[in-house]
Backbone bond lengths (Angstrom), bond angles and torsions (degrees), N, CA, C in turn:
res aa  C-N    CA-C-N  psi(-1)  N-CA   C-N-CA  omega(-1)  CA-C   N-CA-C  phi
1 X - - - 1.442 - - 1.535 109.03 -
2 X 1.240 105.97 124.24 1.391 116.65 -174.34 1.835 111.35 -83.02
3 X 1.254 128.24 125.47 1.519 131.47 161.75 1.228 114.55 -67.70
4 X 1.057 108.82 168.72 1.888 130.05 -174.36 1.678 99.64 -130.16
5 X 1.499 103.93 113.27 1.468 102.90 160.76 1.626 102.74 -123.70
6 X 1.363 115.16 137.30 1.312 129.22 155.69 1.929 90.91 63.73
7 X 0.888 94.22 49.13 1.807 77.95 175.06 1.590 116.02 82.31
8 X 0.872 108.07 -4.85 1.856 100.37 -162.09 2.043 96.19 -133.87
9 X 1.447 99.54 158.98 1.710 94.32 -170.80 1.825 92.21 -113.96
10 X 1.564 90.96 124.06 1.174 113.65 179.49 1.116 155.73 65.85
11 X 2.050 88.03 13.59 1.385 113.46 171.10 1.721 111.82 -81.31
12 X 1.323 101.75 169.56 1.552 97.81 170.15 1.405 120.17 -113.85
13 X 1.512 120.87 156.14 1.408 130.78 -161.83 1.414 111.42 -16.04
14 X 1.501 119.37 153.17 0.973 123.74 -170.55 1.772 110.40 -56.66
15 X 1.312 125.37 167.46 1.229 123.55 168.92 1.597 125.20 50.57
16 X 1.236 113.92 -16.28 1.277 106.45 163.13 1.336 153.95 -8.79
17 X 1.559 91.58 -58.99 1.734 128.54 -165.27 1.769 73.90 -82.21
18 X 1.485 119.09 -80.52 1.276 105.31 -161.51 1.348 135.53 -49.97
19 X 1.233 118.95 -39.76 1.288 125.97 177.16 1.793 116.32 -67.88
20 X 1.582 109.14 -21.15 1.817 102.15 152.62 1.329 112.89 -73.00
21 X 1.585 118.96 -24.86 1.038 106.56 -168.21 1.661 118.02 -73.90
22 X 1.590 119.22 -34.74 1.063 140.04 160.27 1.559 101.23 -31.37
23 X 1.194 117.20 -88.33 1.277 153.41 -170.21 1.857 97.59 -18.52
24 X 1.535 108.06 -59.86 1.246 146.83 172.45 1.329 107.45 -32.79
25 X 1.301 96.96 -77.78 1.625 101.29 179.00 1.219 124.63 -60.15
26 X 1.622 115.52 -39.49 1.497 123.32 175.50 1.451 110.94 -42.63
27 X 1.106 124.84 -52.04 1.452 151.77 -153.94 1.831 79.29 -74.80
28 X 1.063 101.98 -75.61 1.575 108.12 -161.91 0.966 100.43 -28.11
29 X 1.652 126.59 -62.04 1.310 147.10 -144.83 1.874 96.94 -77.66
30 X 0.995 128.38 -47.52 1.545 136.70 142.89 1.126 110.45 -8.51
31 X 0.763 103.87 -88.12 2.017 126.48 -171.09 1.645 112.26 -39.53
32 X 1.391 83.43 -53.56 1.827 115.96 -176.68 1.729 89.88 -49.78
33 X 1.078 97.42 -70.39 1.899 114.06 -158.91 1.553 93.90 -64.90
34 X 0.859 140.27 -27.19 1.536 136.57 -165.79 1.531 99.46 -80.76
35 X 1.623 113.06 -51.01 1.405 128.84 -173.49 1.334 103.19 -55.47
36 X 1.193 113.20 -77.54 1.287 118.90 -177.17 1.791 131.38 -35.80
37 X 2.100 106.99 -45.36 1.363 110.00 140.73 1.713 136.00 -24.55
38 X 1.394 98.44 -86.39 1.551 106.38 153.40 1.407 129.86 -16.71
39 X 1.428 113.12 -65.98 1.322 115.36 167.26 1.541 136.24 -53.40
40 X 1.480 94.51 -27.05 1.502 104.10 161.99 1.468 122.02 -78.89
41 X 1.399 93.32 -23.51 1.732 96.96 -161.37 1.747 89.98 -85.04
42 X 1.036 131.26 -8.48 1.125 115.81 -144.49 2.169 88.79 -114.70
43 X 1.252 90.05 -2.17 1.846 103.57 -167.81 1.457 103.60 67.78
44 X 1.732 130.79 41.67 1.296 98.60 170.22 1.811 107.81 -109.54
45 X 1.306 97.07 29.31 1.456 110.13 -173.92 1.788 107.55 -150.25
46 X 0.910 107.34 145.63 1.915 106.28 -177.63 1.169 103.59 -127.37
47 X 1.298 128.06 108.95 1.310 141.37 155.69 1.397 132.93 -59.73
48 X 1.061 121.91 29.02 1.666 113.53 178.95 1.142 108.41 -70.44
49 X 0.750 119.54 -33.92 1.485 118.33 -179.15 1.851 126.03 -100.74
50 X 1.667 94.89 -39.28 1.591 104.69 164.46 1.293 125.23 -88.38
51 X 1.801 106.78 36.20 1.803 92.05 158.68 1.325 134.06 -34.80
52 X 1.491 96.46 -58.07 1.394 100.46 -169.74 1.515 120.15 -69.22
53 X 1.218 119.66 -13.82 1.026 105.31 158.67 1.902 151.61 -49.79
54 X 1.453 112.81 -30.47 1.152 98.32 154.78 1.632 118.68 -98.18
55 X 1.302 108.91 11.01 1.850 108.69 168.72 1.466 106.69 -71.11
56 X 1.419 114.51 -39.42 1.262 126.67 -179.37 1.691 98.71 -69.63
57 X 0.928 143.45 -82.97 1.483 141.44 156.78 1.787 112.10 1.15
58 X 1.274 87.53 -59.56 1.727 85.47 -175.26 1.616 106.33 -73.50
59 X 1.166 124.44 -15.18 1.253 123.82 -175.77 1.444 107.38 -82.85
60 X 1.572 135.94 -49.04 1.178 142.08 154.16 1.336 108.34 -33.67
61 X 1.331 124.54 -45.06 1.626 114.35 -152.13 1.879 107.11 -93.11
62 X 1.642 94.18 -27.44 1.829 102.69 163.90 1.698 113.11 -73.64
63 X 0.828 138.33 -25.16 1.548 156.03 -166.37 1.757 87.97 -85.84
64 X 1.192 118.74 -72.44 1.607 118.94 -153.14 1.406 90.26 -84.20
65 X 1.501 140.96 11.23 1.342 129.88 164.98 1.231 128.94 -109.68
66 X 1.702 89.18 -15.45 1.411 103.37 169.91 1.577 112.22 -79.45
67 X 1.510 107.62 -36.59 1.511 106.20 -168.39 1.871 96.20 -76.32
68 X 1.579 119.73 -39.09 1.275 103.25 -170.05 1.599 106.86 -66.28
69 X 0.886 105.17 -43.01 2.095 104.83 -179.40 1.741 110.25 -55.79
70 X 1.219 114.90 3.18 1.981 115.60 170.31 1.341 102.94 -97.49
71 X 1.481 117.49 -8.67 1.867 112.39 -141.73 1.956 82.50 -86.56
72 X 1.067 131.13 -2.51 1.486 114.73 161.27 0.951 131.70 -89.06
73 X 1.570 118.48 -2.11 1.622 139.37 164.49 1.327 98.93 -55.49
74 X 1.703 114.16 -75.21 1.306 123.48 174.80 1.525 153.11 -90.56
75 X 1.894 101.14 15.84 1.135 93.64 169.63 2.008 83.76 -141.96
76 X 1.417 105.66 -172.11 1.496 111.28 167.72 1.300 147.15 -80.13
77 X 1.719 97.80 3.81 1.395 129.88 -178.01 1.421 98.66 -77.93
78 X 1.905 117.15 127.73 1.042 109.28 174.07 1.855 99.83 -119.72
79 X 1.354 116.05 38.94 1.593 122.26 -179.52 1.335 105.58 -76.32
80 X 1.396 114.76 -34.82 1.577 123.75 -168.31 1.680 102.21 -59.34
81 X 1.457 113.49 -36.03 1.649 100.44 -156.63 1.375 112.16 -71.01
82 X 1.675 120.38 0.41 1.371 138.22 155.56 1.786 113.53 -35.97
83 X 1.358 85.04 -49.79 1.599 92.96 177.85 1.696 120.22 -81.77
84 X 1.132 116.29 -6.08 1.444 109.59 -177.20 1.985 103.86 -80.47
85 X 0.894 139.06 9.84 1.796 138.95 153.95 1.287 114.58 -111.31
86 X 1.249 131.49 15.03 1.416 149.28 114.04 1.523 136.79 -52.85
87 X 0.932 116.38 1.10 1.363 140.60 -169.88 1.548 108.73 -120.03
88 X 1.331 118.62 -8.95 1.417 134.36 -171.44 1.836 89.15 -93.01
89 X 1.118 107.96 -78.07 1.274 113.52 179.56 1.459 123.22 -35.46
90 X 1.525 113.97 -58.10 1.501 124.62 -177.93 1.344 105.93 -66.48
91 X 1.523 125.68 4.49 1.667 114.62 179.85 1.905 85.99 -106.07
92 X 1.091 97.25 -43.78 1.986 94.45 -169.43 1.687 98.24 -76.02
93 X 0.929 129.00 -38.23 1.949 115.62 -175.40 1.127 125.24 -37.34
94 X 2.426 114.86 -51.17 1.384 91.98 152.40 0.924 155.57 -55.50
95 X 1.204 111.64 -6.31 1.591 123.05 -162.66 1.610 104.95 -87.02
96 X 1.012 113.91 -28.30 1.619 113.78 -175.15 1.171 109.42 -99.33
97 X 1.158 110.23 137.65 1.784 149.81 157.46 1.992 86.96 -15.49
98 X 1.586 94.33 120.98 1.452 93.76 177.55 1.424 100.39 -81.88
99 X 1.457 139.06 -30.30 1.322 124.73 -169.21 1.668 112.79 -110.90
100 X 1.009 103.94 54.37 1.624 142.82 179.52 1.605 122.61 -120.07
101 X 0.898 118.85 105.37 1.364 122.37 -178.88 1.417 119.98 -34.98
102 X 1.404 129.96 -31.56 1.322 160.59 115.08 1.327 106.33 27.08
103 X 1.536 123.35 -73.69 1.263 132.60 -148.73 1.534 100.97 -88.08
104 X 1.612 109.62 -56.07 1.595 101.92 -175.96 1.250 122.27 -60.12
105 X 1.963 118.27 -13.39 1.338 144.46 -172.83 1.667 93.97 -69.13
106 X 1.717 103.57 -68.72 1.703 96.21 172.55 1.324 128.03 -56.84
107 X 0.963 127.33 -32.09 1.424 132.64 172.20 1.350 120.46 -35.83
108 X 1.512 92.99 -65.82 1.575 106.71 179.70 1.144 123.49 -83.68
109 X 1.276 133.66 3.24 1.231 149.30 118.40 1.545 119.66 -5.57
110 X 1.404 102.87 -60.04 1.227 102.93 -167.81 1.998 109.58 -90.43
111 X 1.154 109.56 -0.18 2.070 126.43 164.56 1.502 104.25 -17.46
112 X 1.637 114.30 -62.68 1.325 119.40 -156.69 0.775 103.89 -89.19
113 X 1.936 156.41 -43.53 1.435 134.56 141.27 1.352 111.39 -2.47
114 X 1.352 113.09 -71.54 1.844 99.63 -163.45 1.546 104.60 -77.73
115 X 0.799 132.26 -24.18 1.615 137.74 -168.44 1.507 99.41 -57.29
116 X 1.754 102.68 -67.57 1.573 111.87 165.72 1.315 139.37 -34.60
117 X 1.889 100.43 -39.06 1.153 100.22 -164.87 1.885 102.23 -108.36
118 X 0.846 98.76 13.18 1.902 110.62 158.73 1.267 96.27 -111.27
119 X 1.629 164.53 -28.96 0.988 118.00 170.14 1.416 128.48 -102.70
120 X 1.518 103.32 5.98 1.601 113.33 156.78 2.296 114.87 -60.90
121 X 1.261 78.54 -37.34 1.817 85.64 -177.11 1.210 107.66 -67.43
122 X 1.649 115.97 -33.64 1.686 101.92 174.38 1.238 114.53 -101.83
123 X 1.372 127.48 14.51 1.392 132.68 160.10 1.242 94.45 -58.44
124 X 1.851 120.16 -72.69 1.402 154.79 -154.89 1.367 91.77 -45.72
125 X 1.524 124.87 -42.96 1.433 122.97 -162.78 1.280 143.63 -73.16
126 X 1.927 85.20 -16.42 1.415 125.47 171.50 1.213 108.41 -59.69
């Protein structure tokens, strides 16, 4: 016997799929931007020219955390609100001295937001 969610047979709650998917990328985009930091910090990459590259990174990864941390406004997924004390960090990171212990300190700060909020989504998925 087949169920009915939201209108449709045998899908699950509305927004679901999207709001891991959000979630997903944010994280990715995290990871991405963190890596890429590191790599600089670490000299295995020289930026004279690719500043902007992790500004651009950090800009993706504030954008897709902001939009995944709303996705419980509009769908029934409540994995996202993992990410709303992540949002603490990504407002203070620019602000600090990149070659300051400071910055990679905030950064990683914000780890367990996404950690949480990917394994709340595959709790959810269960």
């Amino acid at each position: 016997m087949r169920r009915m969610w939201a209108g449709r047979h045998g899908s699950p709650p509305t927004g679901s799929r999207s709001a891991r998917r959000l979630v997903t990328a944010a994280s990715v985009a995290y990871v991405a931007n963190c890596a890429w930091g590191t790599a600089v910090a670490v000299r295995l990459i020289r930026t004279r020219k690719l500043r902007v590259v992790h500004h651009g990174l950090f800009v993706v990864t504030a954008t897709l955390t902001g939009v995944a941390a709303t996705t419980p406004v509009w769908t029934r997924s409540r994995s996202a609100l993992f990410l709303l004390p992540a949002l603490v960090p990504l407002a203070v990171a620019p602000r600090t001295n990149p070659r300051s212990g400071a910055h990679w300190q905030v950064a990683v700060a914000a780890a367990p937001s996404y950690l949480g909020a990917l394994l709340a989504g595959r709790r959810a998925e269960r």
